[in-house]
C-alpha positions as CSV (number, residue, x, y, z in Angstrom):
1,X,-61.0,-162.0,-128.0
2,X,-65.0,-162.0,-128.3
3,X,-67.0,-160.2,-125.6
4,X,-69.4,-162.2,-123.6
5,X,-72.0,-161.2,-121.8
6,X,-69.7,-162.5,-118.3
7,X,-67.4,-160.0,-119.6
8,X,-67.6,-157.3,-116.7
9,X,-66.0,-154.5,-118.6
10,X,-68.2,-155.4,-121.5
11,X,-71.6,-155.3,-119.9
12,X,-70.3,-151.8,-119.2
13,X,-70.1,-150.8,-122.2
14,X,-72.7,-152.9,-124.3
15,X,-73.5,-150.8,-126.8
16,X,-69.7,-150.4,-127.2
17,X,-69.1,-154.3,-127.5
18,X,-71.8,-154.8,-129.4
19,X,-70.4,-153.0,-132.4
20,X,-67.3,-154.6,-131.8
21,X,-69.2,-157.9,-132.0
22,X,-70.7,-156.9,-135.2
23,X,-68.1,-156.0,-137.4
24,X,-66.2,-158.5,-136.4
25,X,-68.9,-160.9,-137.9
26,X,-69.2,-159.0,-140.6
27,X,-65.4,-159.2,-141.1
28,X,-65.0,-162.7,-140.8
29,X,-67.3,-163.3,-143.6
30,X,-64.9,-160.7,-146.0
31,X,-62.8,-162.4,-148.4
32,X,-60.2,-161.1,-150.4
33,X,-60.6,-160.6,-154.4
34,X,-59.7,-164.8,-155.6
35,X,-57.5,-163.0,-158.3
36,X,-55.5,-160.7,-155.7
37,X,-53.2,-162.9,-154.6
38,X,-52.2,-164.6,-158.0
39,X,-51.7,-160.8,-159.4
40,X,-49.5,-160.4,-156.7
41,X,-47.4,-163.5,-157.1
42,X,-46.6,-162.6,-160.3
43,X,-46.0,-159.1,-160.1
44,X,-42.5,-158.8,-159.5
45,X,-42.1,-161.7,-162.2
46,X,-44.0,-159.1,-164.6
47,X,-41.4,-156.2,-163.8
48,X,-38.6,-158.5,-164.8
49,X,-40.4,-158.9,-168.3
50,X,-40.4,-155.4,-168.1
51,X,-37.1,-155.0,-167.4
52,X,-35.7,-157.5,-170.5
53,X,-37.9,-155.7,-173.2
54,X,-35.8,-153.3,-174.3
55,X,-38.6,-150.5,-175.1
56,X,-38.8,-150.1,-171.2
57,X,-34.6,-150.2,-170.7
58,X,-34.2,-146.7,-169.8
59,X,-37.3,-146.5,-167.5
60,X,-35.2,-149.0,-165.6
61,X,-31.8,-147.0,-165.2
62,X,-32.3,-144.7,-162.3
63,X,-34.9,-146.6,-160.6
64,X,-34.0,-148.0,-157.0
65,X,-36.3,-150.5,-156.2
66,X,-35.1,-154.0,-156.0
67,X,-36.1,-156.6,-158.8
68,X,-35.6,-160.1,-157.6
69,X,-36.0,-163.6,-159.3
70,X,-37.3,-164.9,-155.9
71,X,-40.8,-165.4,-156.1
72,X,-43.1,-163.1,-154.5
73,X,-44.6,-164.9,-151.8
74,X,-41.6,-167.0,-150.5
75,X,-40.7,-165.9,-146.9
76,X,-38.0,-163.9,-147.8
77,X,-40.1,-162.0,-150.1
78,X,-43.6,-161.5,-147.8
79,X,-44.5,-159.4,-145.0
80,X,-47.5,-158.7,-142.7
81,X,-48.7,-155.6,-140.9
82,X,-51.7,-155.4,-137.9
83,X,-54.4,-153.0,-138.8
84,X,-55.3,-152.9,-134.8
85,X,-58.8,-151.2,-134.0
86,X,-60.9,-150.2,-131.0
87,X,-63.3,-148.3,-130.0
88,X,-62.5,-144.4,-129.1
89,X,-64.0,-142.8,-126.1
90,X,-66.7,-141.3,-128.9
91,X,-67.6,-144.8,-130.0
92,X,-65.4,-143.8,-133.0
93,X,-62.9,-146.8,-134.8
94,X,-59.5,-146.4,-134.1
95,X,-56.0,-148.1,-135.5
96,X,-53.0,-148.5,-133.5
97,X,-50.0,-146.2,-135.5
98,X,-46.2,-146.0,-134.7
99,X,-43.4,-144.0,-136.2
100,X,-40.4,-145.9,-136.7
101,X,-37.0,-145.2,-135.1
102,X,-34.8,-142.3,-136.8
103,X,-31.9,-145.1,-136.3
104,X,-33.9,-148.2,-138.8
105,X,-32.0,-148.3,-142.1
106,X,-35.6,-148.4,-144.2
107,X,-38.0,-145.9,-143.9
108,X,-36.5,-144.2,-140.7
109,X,-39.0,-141.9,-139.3
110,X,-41.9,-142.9,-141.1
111,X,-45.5,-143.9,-139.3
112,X,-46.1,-147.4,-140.4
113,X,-48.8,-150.2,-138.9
114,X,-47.1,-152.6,-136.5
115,X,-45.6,-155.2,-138.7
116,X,-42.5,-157.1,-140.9
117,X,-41.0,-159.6,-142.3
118,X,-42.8,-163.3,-142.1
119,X,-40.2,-165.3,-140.5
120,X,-39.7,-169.3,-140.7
121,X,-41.5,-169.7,-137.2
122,X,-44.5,-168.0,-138.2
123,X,-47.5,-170.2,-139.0
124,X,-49.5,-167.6,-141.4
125,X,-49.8,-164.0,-141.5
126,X,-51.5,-163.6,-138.7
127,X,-48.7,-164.9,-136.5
128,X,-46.2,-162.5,-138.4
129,X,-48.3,-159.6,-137.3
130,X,-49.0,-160.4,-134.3
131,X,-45.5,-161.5,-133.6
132,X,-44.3,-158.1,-134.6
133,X,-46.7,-156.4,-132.9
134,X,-45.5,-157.7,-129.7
135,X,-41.6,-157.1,-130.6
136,X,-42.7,-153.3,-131.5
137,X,-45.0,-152.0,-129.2
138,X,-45.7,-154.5,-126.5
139,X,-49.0,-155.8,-127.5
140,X,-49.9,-158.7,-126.0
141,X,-51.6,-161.5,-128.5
142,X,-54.3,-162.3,-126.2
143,X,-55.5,-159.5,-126.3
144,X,-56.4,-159.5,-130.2
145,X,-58.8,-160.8,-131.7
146,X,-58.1,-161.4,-135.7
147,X,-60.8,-161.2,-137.7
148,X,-59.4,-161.1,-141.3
149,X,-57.1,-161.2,-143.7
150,X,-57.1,-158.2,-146.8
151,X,-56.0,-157.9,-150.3
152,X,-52.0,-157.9,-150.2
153,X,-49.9,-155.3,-150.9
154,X,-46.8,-154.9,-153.1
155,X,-44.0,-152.2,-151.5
156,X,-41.6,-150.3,-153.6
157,X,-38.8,-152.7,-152.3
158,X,-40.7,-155.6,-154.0
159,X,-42.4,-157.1,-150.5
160,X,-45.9,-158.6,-150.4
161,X,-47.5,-157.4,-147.7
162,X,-50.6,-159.1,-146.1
163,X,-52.6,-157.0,-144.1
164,X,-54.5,-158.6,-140.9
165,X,-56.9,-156.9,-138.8
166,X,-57.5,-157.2,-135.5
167,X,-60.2,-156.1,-132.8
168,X,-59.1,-154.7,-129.5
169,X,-61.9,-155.2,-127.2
170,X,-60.2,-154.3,-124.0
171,X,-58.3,-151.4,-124.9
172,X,-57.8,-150.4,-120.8
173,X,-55.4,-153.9,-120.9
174,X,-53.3,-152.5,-123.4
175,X,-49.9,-150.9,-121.6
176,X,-47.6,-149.8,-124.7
177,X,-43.7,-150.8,-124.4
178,X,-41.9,-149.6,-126.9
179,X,-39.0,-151.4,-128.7
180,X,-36.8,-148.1,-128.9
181,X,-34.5,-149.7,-130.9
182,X,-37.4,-149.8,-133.6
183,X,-40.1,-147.4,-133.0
184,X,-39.9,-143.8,-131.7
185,X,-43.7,-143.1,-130.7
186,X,-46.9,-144.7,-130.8
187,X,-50.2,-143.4,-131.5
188,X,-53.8,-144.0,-132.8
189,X,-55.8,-142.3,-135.5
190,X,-59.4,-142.3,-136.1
191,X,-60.1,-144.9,-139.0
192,X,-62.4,-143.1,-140.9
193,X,-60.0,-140.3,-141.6
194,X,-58.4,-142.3,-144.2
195,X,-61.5,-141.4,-146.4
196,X,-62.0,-138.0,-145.7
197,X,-60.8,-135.0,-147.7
198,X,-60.2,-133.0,-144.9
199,X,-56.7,-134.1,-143.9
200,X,-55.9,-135.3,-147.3
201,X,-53.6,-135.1,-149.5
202,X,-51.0,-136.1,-152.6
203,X,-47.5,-135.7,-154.1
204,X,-46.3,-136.8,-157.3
205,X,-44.0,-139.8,-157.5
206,X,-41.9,-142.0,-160.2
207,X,-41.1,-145.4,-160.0
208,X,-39.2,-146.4,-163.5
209,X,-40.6,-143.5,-165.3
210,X,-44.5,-144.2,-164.2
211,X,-46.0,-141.9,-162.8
212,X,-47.8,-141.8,-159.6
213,X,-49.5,-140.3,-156.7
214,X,-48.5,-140.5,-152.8
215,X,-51.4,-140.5,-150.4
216,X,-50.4,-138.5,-147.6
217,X,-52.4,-137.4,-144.5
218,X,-52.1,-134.6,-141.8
219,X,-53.1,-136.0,-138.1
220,X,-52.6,-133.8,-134.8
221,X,-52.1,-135.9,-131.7
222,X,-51.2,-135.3,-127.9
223,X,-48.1,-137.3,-129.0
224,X,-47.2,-135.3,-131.4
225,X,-47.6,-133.9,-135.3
226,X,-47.4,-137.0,-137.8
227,X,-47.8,-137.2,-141.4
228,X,-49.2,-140.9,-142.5
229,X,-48.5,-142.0,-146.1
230,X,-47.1,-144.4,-148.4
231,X,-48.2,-148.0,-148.1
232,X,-49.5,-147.4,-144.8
233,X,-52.1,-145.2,-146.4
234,X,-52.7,-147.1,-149.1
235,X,-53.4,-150.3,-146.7
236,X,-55.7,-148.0,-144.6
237,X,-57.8,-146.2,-146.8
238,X,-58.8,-150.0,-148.2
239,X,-59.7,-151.1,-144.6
240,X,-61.3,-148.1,-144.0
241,X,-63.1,-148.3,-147.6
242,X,-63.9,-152.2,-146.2
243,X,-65.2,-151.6,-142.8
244,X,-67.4,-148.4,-143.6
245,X,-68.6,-149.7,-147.3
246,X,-68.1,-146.2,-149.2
247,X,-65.1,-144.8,-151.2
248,X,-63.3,-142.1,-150.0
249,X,-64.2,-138.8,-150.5
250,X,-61.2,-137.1,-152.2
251,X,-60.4,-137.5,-155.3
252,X,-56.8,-138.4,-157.6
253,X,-55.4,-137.1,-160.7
254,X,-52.8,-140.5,-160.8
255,X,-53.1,-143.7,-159.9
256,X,-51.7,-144.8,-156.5
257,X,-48.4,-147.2,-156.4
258,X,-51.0,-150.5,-156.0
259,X,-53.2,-149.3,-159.3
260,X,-49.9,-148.6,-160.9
261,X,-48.3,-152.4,-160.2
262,X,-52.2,-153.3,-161.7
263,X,-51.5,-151.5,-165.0
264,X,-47.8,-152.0,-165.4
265,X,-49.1,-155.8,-165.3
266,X,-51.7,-155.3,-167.4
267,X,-49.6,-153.6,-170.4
268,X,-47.6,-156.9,-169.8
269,X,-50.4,-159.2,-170.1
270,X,-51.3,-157.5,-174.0
């Protein structure tokens, strides 16, 4: 939803909607890496090759991700999340979090972006997102303005996962409902924290005997103590690396799960 200059609440705060109205030109002229979503495609394709070579056999014994002959991007294999942003009360970017119900089956408890599964209905990934968003926290479409479409993800359990970001302009509109059946709370976070040092942090991790760090980061709300990590950091620390054009301060002795999926498919490519 662009603001115009009939926009009441936006003549309010011009200064406001104007950098709204800026990096979301600025957005729309982003592009994802051309390779990215052939690399992806053919990642969990790669992992099988791993799998069948037999000096990589006993990496794959104890592991508990799920190694499918489906391909990557098929519906039942892809997934898209809303990276949701406005403007703070500072003038500061913010992204729409939740924590996910203690009863969910995957990943109970954890903060996550609004987000799932592409369904047969859904005309891109923008409709996934969007869709979900609604179903989760009660965010109505309209209200959203999408203005691109970022690198895709791989998850432990073998998903691609296409991030989509969208501007909320109007953020006064916005009256949470949450779906208690799938989220517990919802919050936001200041974007730019996902490169700072300051809240920071990493734990080791295996997946088939690779090693790998865990991005994990410390955020104190009025809703409540949360601890965002996983793919959800991942995804935002690339956003925020996107929108505010700098790398993140802190620094890794590992690569993350995304750089490991690059090298695990670049030994398999010598």
């Amino acid at each position: 939803m662009a603001c115009t200059a009939a926009d009441s609440s936006c003549m309010e705060t011009e200064v406001g909607c104007r950098k709204l109205q800026s990096l979301a030109k600025r957005l729309r002229c982003y592009r994802p890496t051309t390779s990215c979503s052939f690399n992806m495609s053919r990642q969990i394709e790669n992992h099988e090759n791993i799998l069948n070579t037999s000096d990589h056999s006993d990496r794959a014994v104890n592991s508990s991700s799920t190694i499918t002959n489906k391909p990557a991007a098929s519906i039942e294999r892809r997934a898209a999340v809303l990276i949701c942003l406005f403007q703070g009360t500072a003038g500061e970017l913010r992204v729409i979090l939740t924590k996910r119900s203690m009863n969910l089956y995957s990943h109970p408890g954890e903060v996550a972006l609004p987000g799932g599964k592409r369904e047969e209905g859904d005309a891109d990934d923008a409709a996934t997102a969007l869709r979900e968003a609604v179903e989760e926290i009660g965010l109505n479409p309209a209200l959203v303005e999408v203005v691109a479409n970022l690198e895709p993800f791989i998850s432990q359990h073998q998903l691609v996962v296409a991030p989509v970001v969208g501007l909320l302009s109007q953020i006064e509109d916005y009256k949470p409902v949450l779906n208690a059946d799938e989220v517990d709370a919802i919050f936001d976070a200041p974007l730019e924290m996902f490169l700072e040092e300051e809240r920071h942090r990493w734990e080791e991790r295996e997946w088939k005997s690779w090693k790998y760090s865990r991005h994990l980061f410390d955020y104190e709300s009025e809703q409540g103590d949360f601890v965002i990590g996983g793919l959800t950091a991942s995804i935002l620390i690339r956003a925020a690396s996107i929108i505010y054009q700098r790398s993140p301060s802190f620094t890794q002795h590992l690569p993350d799960f995304q750089e490991l999926q690059k090298i695990v498919q670049n030994a398999v490519a010598l």
